[in-house]
N, CA, C and O of each residue as an XYZ file, in Angstrom:
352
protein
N     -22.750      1.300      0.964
C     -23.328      0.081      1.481
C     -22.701     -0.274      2.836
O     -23.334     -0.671      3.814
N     -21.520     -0.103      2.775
C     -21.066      0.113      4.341
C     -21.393      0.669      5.401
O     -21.896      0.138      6.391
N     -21.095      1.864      5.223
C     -21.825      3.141      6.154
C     -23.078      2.720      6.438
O     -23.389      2.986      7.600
N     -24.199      1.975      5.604
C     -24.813      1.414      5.736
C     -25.764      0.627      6.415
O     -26.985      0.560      6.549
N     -24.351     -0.159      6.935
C     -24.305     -1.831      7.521
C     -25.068     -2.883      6.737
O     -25.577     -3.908      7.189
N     -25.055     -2.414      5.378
C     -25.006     -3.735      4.185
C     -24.156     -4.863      3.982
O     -24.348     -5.958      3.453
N     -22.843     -4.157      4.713
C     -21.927     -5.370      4.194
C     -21.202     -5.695      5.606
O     -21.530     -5.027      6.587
N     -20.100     -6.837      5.741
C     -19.876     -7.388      6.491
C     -19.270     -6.936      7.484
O     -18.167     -6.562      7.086
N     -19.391     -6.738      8.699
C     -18.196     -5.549      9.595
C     -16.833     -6.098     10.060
O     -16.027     -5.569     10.825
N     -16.752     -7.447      9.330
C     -15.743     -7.585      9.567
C     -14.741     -6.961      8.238
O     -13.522     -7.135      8.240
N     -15.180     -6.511      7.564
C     -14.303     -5.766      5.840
C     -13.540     -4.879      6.569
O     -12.324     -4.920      6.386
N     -14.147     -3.812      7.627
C     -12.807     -3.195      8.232
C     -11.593     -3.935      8.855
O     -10.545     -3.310      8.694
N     -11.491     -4.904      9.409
C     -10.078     -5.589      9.340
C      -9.690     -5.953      8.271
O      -8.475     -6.061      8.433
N      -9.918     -6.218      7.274
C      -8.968     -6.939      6.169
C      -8.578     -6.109      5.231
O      -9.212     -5.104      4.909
N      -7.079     -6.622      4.530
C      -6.219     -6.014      4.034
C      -6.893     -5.974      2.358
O      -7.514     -6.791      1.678
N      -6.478     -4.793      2.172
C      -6.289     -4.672      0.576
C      -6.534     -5.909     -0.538
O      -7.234     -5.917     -1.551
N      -5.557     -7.100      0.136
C      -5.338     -7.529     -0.818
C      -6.596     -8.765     -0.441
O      -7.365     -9.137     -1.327
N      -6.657     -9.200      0.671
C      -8.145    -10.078      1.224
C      -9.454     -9.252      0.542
O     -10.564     -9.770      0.415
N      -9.104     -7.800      0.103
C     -10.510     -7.395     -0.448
C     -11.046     -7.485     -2.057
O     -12.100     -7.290     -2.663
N      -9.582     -7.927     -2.382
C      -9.393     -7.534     -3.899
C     -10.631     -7.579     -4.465
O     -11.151     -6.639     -5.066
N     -11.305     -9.072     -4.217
C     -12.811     -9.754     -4.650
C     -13.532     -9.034     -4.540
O     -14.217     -8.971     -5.560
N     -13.851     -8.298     -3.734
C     -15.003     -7.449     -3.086
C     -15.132     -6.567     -3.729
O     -16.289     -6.154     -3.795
N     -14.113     -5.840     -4.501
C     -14.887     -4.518     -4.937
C     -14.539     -4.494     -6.559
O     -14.731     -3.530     -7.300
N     -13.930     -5.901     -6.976
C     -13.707     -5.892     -8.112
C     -14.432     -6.962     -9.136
O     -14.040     -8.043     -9.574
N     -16.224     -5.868     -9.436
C     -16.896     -6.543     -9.796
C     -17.507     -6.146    -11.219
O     -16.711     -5.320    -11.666
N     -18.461     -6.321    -12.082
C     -18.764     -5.713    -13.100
C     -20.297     -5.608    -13.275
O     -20.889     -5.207    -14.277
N     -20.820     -6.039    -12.125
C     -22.143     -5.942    -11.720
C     -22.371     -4.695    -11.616
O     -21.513     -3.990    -11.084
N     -23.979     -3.945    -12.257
C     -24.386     -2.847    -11.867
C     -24.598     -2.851    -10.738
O     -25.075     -3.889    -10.281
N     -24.348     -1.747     -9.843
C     -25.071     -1.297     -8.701
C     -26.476     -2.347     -7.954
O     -26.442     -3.043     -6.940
N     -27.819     -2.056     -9.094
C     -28.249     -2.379     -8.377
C     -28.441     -3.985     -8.306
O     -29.176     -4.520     -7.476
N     -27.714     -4.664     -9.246
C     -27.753     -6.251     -9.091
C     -26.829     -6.380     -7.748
O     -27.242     -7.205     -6.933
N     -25.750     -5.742     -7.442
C     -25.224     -5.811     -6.138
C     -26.208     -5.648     -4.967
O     -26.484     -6.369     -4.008
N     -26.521     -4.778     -5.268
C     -27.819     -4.756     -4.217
C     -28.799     -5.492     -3.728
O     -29.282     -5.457     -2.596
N     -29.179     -6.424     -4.979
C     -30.235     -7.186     -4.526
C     -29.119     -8.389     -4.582
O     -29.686     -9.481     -4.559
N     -27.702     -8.489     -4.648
C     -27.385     -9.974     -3.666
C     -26.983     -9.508     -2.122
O     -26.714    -10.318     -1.236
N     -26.986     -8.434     -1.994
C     -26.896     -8.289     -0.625
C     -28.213     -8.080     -0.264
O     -28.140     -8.254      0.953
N     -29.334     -7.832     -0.497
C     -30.227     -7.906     -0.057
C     -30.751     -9.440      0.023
O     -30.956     -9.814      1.178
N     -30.931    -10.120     -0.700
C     -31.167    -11.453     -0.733
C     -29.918    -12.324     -0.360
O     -29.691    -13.138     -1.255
N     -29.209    -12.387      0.485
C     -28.621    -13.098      1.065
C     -29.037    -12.600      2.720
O     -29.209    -13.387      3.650
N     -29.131    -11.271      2.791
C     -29.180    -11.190      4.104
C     -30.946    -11.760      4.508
O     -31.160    -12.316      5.585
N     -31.947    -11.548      3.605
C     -32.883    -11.837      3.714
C     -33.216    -13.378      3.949
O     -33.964    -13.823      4.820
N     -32.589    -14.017      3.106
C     -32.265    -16.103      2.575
C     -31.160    -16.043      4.104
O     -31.863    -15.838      5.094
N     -30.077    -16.139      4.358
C     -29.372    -16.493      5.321
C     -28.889    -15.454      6.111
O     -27.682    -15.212      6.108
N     -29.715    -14.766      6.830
C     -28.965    -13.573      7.651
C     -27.981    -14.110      8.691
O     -27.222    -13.309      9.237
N     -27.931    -15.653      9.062
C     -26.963    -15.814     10.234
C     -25.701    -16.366      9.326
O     -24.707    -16.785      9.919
N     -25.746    -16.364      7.828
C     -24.076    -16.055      7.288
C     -22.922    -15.047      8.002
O     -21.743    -15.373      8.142
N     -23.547    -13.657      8.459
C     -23.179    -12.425      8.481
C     -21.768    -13.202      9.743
O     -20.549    -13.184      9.578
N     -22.481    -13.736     10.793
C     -22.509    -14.343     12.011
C     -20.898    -15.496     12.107
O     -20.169    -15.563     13.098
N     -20.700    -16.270     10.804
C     -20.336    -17.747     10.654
C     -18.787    -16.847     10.917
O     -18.288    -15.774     10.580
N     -18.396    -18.185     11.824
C     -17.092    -18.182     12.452
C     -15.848    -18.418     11.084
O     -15.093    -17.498     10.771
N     -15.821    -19.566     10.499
C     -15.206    -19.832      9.488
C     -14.897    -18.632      8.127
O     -15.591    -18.635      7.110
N     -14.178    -18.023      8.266
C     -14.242    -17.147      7.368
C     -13.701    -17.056      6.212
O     -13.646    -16.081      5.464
N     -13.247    -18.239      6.063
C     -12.707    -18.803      4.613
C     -13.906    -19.619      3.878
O     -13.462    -19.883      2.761
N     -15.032    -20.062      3.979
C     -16.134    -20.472      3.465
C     -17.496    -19.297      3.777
O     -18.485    -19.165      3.056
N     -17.274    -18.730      4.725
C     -18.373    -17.793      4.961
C     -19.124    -17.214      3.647
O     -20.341    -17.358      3.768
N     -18.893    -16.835      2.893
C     -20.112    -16.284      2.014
C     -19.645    -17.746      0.538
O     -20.462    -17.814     -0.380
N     -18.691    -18.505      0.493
C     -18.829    -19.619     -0.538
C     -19.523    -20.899     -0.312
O     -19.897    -21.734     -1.136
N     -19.614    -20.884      0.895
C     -20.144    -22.486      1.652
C     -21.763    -22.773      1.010
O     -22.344    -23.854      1.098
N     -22.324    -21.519      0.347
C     -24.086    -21.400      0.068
C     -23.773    -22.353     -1.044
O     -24.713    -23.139     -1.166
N     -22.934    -22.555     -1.790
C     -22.694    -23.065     -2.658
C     -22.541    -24.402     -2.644
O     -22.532    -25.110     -3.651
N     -22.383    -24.879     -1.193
C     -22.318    -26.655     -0.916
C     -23.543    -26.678     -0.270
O     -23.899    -27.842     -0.084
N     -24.197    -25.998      0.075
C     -25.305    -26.331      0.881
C     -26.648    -25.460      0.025
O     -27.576    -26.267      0.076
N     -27.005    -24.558     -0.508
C     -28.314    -24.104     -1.075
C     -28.261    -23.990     -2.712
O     -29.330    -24.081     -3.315
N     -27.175    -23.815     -3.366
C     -27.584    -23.372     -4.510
C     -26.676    -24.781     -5.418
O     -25.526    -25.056     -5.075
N     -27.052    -25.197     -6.032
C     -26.446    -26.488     -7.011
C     -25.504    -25.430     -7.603
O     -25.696    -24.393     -8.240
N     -24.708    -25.902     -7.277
C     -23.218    -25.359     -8.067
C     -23.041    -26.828     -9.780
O     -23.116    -28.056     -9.735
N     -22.885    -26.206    -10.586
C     -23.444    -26.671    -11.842
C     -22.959    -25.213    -13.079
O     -22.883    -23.996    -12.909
N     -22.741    -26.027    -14.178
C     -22.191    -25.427    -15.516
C     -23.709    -24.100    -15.691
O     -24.799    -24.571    -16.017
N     -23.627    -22.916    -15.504
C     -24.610    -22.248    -16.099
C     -25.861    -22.823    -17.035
O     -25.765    -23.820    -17.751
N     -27.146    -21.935    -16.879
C     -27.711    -22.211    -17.825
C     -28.731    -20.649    -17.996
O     -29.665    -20.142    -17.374
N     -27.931    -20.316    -19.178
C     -28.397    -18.534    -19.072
C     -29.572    -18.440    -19.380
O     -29.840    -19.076    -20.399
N     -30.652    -17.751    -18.791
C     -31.712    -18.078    -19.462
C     -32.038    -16.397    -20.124
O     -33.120    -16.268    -20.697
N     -31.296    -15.400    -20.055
C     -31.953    -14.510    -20.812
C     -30.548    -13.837    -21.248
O     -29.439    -14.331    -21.043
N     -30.852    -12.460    -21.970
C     -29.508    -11.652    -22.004
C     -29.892    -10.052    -21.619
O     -30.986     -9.656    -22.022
N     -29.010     -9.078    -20.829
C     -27.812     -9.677    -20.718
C     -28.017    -10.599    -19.365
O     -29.023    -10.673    -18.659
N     -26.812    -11.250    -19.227
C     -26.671    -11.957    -18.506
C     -26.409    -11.210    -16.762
O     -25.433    -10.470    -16.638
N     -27.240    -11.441    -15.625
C     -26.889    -10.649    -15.049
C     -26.832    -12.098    -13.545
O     -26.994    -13.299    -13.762
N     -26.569    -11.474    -12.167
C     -25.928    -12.377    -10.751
C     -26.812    -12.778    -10.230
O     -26.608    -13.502     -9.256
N     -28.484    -12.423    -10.734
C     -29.471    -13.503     -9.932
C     -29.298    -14.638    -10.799
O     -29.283    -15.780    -10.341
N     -29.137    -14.336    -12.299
C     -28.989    -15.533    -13.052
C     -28.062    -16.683    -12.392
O     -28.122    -17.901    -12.225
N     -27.315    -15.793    -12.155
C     -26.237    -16.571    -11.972
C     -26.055    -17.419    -10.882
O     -25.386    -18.451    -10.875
N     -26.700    -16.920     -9.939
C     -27.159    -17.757     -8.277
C     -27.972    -19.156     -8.832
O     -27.746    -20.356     -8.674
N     -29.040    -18.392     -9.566
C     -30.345    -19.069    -10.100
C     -29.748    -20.362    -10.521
O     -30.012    -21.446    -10.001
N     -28.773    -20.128    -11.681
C     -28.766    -20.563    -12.397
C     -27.432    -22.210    -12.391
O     -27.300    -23.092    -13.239
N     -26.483    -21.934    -10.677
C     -25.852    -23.040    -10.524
C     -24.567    -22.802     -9.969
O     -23.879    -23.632     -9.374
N     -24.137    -20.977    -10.324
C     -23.561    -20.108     -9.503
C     -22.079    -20.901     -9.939
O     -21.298    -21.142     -9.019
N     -21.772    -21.226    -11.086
C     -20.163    -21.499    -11.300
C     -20.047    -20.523    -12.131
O     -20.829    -19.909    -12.857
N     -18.573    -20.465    -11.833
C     -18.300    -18.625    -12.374
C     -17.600    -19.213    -13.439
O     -17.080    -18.504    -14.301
């Protein structure tokens, strides 16, 4: 997804431990896929945002109601989870 240019170009500067999040997920493949696809599609000038300590969490004060889950199927998978109020 890198090689890519799926994901953010700023991931080559940051350390190991700034990545931990990033690659330590339990999402299949292609549910990863379609949140990088649907974010870049919904907010492509995220990629862009100066602030890089809210940069990909800030969707969460501004587009998606952050709110207690509400699963609506099983298994449970990360559109739900956007969908659904996006508290982890």
């Amino acid at each position: 997804a890198y090689l890519d240019g799926e994901l953010d170009s700023e991931f080559q500067n940051r350390t190991a431990w700034e990545m931990r999040y990033v690659s330590n997920s339990n999402a299949p493949n292609h549910q990863l896929e379609w949140c990088r696809t649907m974010l870049q599609n919904y907010h492509p000038d995220i990629m862009e945002w100066p602030d890089y300590k809210w940069k990909y969490a800030l969707i969460v004060k501004m587009d998606v109601h952050y709110n207690q889950l509400q699963w609506t199927s099983k298994p449970r998978t990360y559109d739900q989870m956007i969908s659904g109020g996006g508290e982890c």
